[in-house]
C-alpha positions as CSV (number, residue, x, y, z in Angstrom):
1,X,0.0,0.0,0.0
2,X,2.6,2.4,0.6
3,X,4.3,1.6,-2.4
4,X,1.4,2.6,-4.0
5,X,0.9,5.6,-2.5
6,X,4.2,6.4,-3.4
7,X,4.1,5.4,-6.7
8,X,0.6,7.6,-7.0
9,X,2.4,10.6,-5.0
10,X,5.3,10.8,-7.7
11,X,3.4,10.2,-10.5
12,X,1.1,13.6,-9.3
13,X,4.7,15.3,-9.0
14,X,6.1,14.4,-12.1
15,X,4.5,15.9,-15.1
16,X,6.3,14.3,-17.7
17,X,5.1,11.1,-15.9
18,X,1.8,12.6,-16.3
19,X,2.1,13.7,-20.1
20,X,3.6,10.2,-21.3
21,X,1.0,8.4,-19.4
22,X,-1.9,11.5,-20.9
23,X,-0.7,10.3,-24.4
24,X,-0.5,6.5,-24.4
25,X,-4.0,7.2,-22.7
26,X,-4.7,9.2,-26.1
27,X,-2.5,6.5,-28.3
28,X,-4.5,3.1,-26.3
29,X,-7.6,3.3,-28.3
30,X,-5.7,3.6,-31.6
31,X,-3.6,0.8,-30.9
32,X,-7.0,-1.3,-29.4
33,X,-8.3,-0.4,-32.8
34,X,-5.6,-1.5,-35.3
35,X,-5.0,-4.8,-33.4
36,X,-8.7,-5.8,-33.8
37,X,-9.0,-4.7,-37.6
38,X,-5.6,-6.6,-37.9
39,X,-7.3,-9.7,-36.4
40,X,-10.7,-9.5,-37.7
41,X,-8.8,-9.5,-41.2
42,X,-7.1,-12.6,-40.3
43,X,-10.2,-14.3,-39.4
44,X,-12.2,-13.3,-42.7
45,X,-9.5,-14.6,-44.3
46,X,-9.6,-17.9,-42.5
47,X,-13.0,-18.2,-43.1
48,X,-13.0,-17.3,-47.1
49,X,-9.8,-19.9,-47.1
50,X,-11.4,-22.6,-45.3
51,X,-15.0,-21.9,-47.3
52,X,-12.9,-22.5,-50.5
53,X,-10.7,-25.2,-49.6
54,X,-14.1,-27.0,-48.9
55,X,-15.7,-26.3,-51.9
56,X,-12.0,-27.6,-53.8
57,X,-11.7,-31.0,-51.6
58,X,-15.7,-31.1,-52.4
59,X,-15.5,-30.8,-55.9
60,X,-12.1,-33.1,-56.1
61,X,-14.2,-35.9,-53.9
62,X,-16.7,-36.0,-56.8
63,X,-14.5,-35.6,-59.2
64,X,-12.3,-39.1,-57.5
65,X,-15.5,-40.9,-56.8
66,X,-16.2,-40.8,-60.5
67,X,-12.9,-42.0,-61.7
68,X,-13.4,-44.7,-58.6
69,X,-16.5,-45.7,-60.4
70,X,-15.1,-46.1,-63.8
71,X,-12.2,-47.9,-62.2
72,X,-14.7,-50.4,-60.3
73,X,-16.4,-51.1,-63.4
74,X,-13.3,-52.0,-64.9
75,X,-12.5,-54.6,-62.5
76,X,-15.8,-56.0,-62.9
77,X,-15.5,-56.4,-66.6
78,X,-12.4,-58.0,-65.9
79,X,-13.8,-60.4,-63.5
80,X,-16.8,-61.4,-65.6
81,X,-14.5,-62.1,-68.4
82,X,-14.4,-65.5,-69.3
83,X,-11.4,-65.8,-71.2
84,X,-9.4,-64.5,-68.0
85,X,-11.6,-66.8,-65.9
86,X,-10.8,-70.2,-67.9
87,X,-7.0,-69.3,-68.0
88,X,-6.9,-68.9,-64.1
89,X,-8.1,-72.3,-63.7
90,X,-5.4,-74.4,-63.4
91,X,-4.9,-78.5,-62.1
92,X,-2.6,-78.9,-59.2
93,X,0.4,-76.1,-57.4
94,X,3.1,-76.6,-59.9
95,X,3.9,-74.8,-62.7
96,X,3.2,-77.5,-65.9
97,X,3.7,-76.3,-69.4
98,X,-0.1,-75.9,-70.0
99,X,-0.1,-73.3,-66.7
100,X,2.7,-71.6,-68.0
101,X,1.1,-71.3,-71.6
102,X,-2.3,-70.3,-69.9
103,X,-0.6,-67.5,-68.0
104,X,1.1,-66.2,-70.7
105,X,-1.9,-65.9,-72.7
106,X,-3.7,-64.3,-69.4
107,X,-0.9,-61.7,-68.9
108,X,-1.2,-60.9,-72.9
109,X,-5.6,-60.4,-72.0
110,X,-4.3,-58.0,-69.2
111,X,-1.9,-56.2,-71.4
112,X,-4.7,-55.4,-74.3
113,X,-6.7,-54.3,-71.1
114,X,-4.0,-51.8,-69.7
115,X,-3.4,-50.8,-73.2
116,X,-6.9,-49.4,-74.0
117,X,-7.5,-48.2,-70.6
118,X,-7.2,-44.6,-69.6
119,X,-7.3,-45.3,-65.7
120,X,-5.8,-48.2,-64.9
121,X,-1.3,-48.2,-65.1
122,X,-1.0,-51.9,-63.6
123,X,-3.1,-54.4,-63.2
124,X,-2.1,-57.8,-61.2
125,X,-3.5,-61.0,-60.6
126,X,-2.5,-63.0,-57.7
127,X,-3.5,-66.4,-58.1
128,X,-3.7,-68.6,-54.4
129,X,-3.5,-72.1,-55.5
130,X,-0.2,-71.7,-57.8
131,X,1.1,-68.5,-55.6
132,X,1.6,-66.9,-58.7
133,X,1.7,-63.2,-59.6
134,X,0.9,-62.3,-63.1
135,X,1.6,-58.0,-63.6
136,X,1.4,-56.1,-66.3
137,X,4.3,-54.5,-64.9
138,X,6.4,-57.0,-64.2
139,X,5.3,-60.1,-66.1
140,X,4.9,-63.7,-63.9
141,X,6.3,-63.8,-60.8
142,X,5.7,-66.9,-58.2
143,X,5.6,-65.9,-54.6
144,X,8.1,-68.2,-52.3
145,X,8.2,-66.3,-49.4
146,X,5.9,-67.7,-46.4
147,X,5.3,-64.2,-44.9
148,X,4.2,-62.7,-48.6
149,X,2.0,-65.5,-49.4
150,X,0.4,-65.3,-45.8
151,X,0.2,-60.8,-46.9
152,X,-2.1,-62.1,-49.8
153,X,-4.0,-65.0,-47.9
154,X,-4.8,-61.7,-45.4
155,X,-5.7,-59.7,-48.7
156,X,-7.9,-62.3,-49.7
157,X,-9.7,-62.6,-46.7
158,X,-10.5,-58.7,-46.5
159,X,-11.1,-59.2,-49.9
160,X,-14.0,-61.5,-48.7
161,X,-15.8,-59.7,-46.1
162,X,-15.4,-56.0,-48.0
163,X,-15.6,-56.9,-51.4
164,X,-13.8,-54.6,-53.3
165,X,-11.7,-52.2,-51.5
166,X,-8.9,-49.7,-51.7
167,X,-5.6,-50.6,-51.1
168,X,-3.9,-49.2,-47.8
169,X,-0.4,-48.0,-48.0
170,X,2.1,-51.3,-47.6
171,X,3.4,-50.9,-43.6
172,X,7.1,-51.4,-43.0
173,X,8.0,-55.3,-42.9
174,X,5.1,-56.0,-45.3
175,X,6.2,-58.5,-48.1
176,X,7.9,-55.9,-50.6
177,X,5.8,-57.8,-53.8
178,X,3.0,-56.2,-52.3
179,X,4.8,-52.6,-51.5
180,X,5.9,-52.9,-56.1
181,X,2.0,-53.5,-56.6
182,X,0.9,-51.1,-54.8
183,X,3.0,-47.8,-56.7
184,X,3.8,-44.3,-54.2
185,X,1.5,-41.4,-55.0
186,X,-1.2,-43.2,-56.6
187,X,-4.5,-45.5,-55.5
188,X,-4.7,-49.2,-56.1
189,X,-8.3,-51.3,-55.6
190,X,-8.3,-55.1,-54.4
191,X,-11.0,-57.6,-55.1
192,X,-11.5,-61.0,-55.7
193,X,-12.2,-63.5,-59.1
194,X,-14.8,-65.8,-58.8
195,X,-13.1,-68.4,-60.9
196,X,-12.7,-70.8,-57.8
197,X,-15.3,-70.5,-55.2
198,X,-13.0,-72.1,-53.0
199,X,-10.9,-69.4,-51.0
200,X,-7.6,-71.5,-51.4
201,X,-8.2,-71.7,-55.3
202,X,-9.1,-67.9,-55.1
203,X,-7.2,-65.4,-57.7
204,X,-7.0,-61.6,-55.9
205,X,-7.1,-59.0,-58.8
206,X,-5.2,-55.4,-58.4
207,X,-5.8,-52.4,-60.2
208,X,-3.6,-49.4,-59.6
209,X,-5.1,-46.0,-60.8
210,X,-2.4,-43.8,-63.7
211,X,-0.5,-41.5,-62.3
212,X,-1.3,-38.8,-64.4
213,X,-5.0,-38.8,-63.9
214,X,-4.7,-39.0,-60.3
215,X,-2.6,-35.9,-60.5
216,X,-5.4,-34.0,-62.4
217,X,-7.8,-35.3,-59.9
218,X,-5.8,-34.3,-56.8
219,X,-3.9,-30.7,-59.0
220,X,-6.5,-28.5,-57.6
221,X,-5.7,-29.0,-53.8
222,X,-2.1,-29.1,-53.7
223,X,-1.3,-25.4,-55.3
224,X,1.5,-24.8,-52.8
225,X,4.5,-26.6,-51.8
226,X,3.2,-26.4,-48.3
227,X,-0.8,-28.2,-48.6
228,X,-0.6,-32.0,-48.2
229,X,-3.6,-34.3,-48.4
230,X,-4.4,-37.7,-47.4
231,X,-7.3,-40.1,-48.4
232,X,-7.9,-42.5,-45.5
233,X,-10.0,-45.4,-45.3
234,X,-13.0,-45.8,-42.3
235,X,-10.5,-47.5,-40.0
236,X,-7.9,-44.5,-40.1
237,X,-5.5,-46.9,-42.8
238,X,-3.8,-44.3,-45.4
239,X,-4.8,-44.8,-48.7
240,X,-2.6,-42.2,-50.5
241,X,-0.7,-39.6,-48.8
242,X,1.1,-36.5,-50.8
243,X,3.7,-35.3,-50.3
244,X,5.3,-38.6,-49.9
245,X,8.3,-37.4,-48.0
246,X,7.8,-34.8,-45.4
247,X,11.0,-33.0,-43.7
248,X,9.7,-32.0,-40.5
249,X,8.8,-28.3,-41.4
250,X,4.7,-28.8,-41.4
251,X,4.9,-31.2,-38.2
252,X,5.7,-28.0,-35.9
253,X,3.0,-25.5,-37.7
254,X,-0.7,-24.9,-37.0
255,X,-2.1,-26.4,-39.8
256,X,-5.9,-26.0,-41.3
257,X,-7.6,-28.8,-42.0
258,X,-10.2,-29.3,-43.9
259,X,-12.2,-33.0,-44.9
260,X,-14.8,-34.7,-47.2
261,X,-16.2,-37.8,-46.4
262,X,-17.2,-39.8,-50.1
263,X,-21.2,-40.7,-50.1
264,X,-20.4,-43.6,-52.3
265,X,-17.1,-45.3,-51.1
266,X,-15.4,-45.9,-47.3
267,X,-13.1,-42.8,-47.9
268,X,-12.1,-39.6,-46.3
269,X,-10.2,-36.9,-48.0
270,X,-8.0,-34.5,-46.0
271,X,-6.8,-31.6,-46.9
272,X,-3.9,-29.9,-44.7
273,X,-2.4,-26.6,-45.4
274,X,-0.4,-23.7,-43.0
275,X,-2.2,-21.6,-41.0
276,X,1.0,-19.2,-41.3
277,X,0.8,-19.8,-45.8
278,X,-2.6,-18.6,-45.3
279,X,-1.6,-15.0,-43.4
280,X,1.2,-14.6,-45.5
281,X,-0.9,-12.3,-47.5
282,X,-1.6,-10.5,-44.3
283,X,1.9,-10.3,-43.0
284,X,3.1,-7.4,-44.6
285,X,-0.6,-5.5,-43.6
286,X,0.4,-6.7,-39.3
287,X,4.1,-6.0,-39.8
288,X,3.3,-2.0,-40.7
289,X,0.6,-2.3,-38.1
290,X,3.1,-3.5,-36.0
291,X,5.5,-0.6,-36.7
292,X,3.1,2.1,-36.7
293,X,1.9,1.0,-33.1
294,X,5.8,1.2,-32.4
295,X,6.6,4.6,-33.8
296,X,3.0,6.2,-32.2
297,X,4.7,5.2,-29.0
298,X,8.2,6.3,-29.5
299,X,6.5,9.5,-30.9
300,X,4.5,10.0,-27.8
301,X,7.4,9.6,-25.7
302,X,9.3,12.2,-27.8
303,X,6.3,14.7,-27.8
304,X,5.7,14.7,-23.8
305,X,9.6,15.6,-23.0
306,X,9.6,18.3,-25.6
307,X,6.1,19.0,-24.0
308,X,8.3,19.0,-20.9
309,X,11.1,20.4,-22.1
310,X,9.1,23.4,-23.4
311,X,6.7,24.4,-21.2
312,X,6.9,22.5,-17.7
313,X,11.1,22.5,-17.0
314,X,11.1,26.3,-17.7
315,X,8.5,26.9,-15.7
316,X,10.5,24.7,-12.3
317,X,13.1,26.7,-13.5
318,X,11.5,30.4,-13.2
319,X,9.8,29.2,-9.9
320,X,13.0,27.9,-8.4
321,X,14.7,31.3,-9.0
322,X,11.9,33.2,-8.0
323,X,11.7,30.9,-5.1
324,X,15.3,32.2,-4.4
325,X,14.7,35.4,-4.8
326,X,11.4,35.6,-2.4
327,X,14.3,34.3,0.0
328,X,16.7,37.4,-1.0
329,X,19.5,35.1,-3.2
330,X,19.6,37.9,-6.1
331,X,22.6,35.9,-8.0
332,X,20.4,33.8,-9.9
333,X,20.1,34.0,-13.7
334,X,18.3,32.0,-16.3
335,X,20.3,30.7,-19.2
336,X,18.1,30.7,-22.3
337,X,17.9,31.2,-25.6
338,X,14.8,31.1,-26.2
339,X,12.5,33.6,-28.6
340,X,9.3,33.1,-27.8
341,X,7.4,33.8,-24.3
342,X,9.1,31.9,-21.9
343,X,12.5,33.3,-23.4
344,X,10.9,36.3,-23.2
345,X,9.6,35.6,-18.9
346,X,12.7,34.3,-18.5
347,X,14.7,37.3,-19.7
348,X,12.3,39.5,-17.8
349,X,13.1,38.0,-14.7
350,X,17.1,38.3,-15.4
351,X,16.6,41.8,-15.8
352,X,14.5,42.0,-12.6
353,X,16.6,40.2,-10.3
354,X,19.8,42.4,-12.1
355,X,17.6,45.4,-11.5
356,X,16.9,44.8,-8.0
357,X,20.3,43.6,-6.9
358,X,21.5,47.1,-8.4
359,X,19.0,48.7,-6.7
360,X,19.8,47.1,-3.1
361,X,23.6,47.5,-4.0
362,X,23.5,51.2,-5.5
363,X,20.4,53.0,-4.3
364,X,18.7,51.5,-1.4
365,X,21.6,50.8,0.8
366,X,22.9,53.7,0.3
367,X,19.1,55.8,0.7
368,X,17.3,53.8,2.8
369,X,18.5,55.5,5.7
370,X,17.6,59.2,4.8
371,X,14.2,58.4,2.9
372,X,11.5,56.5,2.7
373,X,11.3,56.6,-0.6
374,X,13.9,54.0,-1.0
375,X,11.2,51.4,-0.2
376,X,10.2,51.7,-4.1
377,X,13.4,50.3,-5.1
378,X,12.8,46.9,-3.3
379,X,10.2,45.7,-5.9
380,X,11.4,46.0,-9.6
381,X,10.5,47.9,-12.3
382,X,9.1,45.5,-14.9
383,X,6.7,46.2,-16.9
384,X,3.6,44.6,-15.8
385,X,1.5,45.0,-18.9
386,X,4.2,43.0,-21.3
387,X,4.5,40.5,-18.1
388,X,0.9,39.6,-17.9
389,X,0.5,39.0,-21.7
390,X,3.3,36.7,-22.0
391,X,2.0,34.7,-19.2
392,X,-1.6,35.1,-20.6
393,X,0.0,33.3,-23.8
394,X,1.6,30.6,-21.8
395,X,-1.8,30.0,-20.1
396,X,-3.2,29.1,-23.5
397,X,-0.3,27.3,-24.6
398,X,-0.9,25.2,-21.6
399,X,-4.3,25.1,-22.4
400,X,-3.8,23.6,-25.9
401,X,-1.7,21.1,-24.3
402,X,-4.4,20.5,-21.9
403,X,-1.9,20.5,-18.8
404,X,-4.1,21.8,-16.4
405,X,-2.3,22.1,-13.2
406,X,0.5,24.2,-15.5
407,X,-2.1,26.5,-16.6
408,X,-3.8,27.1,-13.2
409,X,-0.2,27.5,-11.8
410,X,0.4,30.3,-14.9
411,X,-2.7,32.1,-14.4
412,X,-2.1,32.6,-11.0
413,X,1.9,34.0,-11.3
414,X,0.0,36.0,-14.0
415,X,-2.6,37.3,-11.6
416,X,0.4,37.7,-8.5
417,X,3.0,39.5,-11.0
418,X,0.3,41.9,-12.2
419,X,-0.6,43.0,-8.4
420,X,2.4,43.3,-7.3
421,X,3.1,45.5,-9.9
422,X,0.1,47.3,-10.2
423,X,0.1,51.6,-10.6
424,X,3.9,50.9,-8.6
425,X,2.1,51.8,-5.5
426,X,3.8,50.9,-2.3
427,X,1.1,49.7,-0.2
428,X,-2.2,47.2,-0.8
429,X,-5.1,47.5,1.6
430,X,-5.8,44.4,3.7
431,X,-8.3,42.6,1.3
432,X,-6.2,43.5,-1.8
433,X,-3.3,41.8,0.1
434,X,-5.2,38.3,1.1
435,X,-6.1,38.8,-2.8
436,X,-2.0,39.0,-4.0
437,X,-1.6,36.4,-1.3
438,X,-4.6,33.8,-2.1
439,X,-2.5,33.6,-6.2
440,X,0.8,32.7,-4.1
441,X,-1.0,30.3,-2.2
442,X,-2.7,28.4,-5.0
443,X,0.5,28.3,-6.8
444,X,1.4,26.2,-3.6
445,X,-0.9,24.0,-3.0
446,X,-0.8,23.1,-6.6
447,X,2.6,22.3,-5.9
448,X,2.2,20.5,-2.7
449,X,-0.6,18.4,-4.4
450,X,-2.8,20.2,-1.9
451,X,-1.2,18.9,1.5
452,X,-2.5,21.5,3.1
453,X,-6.0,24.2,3.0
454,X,-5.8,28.0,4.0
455,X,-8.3,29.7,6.3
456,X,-8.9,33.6,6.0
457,X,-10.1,34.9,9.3
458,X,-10.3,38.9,8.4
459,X,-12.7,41.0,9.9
460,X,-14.5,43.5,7.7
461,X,-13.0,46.2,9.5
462,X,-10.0,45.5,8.6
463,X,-10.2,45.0,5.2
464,X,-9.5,48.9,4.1
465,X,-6.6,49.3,5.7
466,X,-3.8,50.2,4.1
467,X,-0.9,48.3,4.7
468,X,3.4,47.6,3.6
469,X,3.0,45.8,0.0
470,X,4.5,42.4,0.4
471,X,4.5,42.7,4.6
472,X,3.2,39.3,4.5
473,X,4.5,37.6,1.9
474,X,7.9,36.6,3.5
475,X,5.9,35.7,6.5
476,X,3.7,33.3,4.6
477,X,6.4,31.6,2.1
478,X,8.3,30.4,5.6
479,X,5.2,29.2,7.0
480,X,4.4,26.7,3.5
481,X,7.9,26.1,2.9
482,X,9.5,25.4,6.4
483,X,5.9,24.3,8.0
484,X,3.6,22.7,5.8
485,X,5.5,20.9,2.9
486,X,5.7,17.8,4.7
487,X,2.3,17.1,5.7
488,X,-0.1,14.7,4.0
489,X,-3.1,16.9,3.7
490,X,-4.0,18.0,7.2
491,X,-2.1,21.2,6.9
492,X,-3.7,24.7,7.9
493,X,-2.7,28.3,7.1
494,X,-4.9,30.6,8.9
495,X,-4.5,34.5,8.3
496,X,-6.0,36.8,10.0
497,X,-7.0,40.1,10.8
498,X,-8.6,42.6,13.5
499,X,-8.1,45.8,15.7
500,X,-6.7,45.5,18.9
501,X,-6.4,48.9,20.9
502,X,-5.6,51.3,18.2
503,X,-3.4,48.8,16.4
504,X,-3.9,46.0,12.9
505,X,-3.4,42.7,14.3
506,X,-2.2,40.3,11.6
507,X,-1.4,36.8,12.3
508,X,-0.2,33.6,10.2
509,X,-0.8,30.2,12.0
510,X,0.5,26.9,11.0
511,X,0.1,23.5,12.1
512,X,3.5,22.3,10.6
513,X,6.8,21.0,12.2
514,X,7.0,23.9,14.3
515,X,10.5,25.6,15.0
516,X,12.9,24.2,17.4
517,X,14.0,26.2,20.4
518,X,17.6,26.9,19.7
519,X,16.1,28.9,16.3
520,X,13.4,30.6,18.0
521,X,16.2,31.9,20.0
522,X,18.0,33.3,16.9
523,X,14.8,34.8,15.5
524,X,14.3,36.5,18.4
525,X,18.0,38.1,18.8
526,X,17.6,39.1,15.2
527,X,14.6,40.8,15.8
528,X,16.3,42.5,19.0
529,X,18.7,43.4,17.0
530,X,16.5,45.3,14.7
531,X,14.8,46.9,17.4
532,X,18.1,48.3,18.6
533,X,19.0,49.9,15.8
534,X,19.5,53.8,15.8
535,X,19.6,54.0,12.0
536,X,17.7,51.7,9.4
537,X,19.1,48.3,8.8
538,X,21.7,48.5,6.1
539,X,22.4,45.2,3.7
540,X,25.6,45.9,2.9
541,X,26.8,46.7,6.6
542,X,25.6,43.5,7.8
543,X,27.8,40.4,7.1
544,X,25.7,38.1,8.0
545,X,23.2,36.1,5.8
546,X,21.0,34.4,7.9
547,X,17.6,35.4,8.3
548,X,18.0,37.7,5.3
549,X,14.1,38.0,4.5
550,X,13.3,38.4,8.5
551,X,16.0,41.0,8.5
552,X,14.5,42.8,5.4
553,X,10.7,42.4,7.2
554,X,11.7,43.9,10.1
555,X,13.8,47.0,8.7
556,X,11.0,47.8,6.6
557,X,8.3,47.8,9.4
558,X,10.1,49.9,11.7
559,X,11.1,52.4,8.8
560,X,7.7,52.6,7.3
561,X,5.6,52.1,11.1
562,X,8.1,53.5,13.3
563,X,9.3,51.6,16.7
564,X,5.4,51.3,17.9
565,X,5.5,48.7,15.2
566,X,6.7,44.6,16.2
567,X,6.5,41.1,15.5
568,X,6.3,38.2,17.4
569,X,6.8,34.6,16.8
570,X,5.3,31.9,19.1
571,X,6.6,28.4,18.0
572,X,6.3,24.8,19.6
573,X,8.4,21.7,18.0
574,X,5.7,19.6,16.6
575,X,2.5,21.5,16.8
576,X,3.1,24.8,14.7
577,X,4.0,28.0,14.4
578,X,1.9,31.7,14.9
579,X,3.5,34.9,13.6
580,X,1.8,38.1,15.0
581,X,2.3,42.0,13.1
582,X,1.2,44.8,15.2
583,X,1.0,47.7,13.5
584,X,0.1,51.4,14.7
585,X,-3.4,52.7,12.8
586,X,-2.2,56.1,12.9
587,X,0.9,55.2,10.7
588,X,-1.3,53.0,8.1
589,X,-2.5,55.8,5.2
590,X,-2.3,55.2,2.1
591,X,-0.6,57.3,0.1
């Protein structure tokens, strides 16, 4: 929680915190935006992909179901062929003359088949009683192997409970007659001869479909090097699968797939392709998207420091220096080079603070004990009409920026310079001074974060009187500075007012850390000090600089109100701190 807290109480501090996090703010619906369009393209094109690839793997299921027909009517004509019939029926295992004459006449009927056909590349007969293989591919061939002749017995027995079927890719360590039979990247369909009606006498036929018109079947599908496809019988056995050889890449993708079951045979047709082929369209579209998000917030970043850089740092700087100045350091300058209206404050203030130093060093020192009129040289000379329009423009540069704690912190400097300079009179009546003092005071709390609320206690008597300009300004910058800047929002600032036998009473009361003893002590000799003074109090015969704005305070009370004038300071460690101005009615005209 306190982490928090802290985190929240520098983030109020900082205001290029506060401007970064304004535009990503500004920059997060943007981004929200873009993302989603970005994503709700790659779905539409998923679905149009997917909605097309289905209509493909449709149309090519159709399209292989008719070739399937016309290949299963060519096995039929083959079986009911009578010739082929008579020449499979042989007397006994061994291979007479006669059996060898009748299956070279067989394998001729099978060429003149293959020859005419447009579907069919190969087409076996394995006969069962003779274990003889007769291909149009590789002429007769008897099987001697125990473990290929029991492959073709299990052939033959599927053969008799499905009829004709479609021949599932040979497994590794199946006989490797049946692996030449059945040819890579193409389909071959199984099915029995009736010749022998005995199952040991039975002849299996094989019928592998061409090449080239499984290719136009299957062309449509595979238009990148990326799709695959397999057709799969109803107990999950591979039928075909293309590519044949696969190195690994697809294995590791997300893969769409899409399927078609066949209405008229036990097949399923798959259809596998990228999901990342599929978005490659997209790609360059997300990678810009991408980037612009990217540059949005590199731009933001750039545009709140020189935000920042323009508006908020100069303005820490001018309140720092004027913050020194309030406190009598009249050393500090503002480097800039500016042109516009900051350059332009920030020049004004050089030359104020060179003014005034020149006017404490050369004419107020030197006059301040044989006039009052000296007392006009302590505030400077700048022009307040050219002041307040340059921070009037800084308000509404602010504005634009919508930085509203810097523009309510400008308007009021505005409002404080213009008072204090106002007609160059030397004093302010009561309410004109809670007036100049309420700007200051906003200016503060605004800085504080609003740790601490003021209380004006004046009484309406009061507020005509005439008194010192800037009396209480010293008086109130110790008590926010030194009193109030630590607190967490329970500070009070009460000022207040009233008549008190024939004198202004004026008080400021805090509630801060109060002052410690050993400096109450030193207040109070300074003030003694004052007091004991035959001769105004001189700057530049004093060598010390501590207490320079009480000194200054109390000088110019007891030159401008005489010795009835005083102030008192009532201070307890802890609890707070109550300043009290008495000063004689009959020396408060205005003039």
């Amino acid at each position: 929680m306190k982490l928090f807290q802290h985190a929240y109480h520098k983030f109020l501090q900082t205001s290029q915190l506060r401007l970064s996090i304004y535009f990503f703010i500004v920059l997060l619906p943007l981004v929200i935006i873009s993302l989603y369009v970005n994503n709700r393209a790659n779905q539409i094109i998923m679905q149009k992909t997917t909605e097309q690839t289905q209509d493909k793997v449709e149309s090519v299921m159709n399209n292989l179901e008719l070739s399937l027909h016309h290949f299963e009517t060519l096995t039929n004509l083959i079986a009911a062929n009578h010739n082929i019939n008579e020449k499979l029926k042989v007397q006994g295992t061994g291979m007479s003359p006669r059996t060898i004459v009748q299956y070279s006449e067989l394998l001729q009927e099978l060429w003149n088949i293959s020859a005419v056909s447009l579907v069919a590349s190969q087409i076996t007969i394995y006969q069962m009683e003779t274990h003889t293989m007769i291909s149009t591919k590789y002429g007769g061939k008897r099987i001697e192997s125990s473990a290929e002749r029991e492959s073709f017995a299990s052939l033959s027995r599927l053969a008799d409970q499905a009829g004709t079927f479609l021949m599932p890719q040979p497994q590794e360590g199946e006989g490797s007659v049946i692996a030449d039979i059945v040819e890579a990247n193409s389909i071959s369909l199984v099915r029995r001869l009736t010749a022998f009606p005995d199952q040991n006498k039975a002849s299996l036929l094989f019928m592998t479909l061409h090449k080239n018109t499984l290719r136009t079947l299957i062309s449509p599908l595979l238009n990148s090097e990326l799709t695959s496809l397999q057709i799969k019988n109803r107990e999950g056995e591979t039928i075909l699968s293309l590519p044949t050889t696969d190195s690994g890449g697809n294995r590791d993708r997300d893969m769409l797939q899409v399927s078609a079951e066949s209405s008229s045979y036990p097949i399923r047709l798959e259809v596998f392709r990228p999901i990342e082929e599929i978005y490659q369209e997209t790609k360059t579209m997300r990678q810009f998207t991408y980037l612009i998000i990217a540059c949005s917030f590199v731009l933001s970043m750039l545009i709140s420091w020189g935000v920042y850089n323009r508006i908020a740092s100069p303005l820490g700087r001018l309140k720092h220096a004027m913050k020194g100045l309030i406190g009598g350091d009249y050393d500090i300058r503002l480097l800039t080079r500016r042109k516009d209206e900051f350059g332009y404050l920030m020049d004004s203030y050089n030359q104020m603070a060179e003014h005034q130093k020149h006017l404490i060093q050369d004419h107020y020192e030197q006059q301040l004990r044989i006039a009052r009129t000296e007392l006009t040289f302590l505030q400077s000379q700048i022009n307040p009409h050219f002041l307040y329009n340059t921070l009037n423009s800084i308000y509404w540069t602010a504005q634009n920026y919508e930085a509203e704690e810097i523009s309510e912190m400008v308007l009021n400097l505005s409002h404080f310079f213009r008072l204090s300079l106002h007609k160059g009179q030397d004093t302010f009546t009561v309410e004109e001074t809670i007036t100049h003092l309420n700007y200051y005071l906003r200016i503060q709390q605004i800085r504080f974060l609003h740790c601490f609320h003021v209380v004006y206690e004046i009484h309406q008597e009061t507020k005509t009187i005439p008194i010192l300009k800037l009396l209480l300004q010293p008086l109130v910058e110790n008590a926010v500075i030194h009193g109030l800047e630590q607190m967490k929002g329970d500070g009070v600032l009460i000022i207040s007012s009233f008549l008190k036998q024939g004198k202004l009473m004026i008080t400021v009361q805090d509630n801060g850390s109060g002052i410690s003893e050993q400096r109450l002590q030193s207040i109070h000799q300074v003030i003694q000090e004052i007091n004991g003074l035959t001769a105004p109090f001189s700057f530049l015969e004093s060598p010390k600089k501590e207490l320079y704005g009480l000194r200054n305070l109390c000088s110019r009370m007891r030159m401008f109100y005489g010795p009835e004038a005083c102030i008192r300071f009532e201070s307890q460690l802890g609890v707070g701190t109550t300043v009290t101005l008495e000063l004689p009615l009959s020396s408060t005209t205005d003039e």
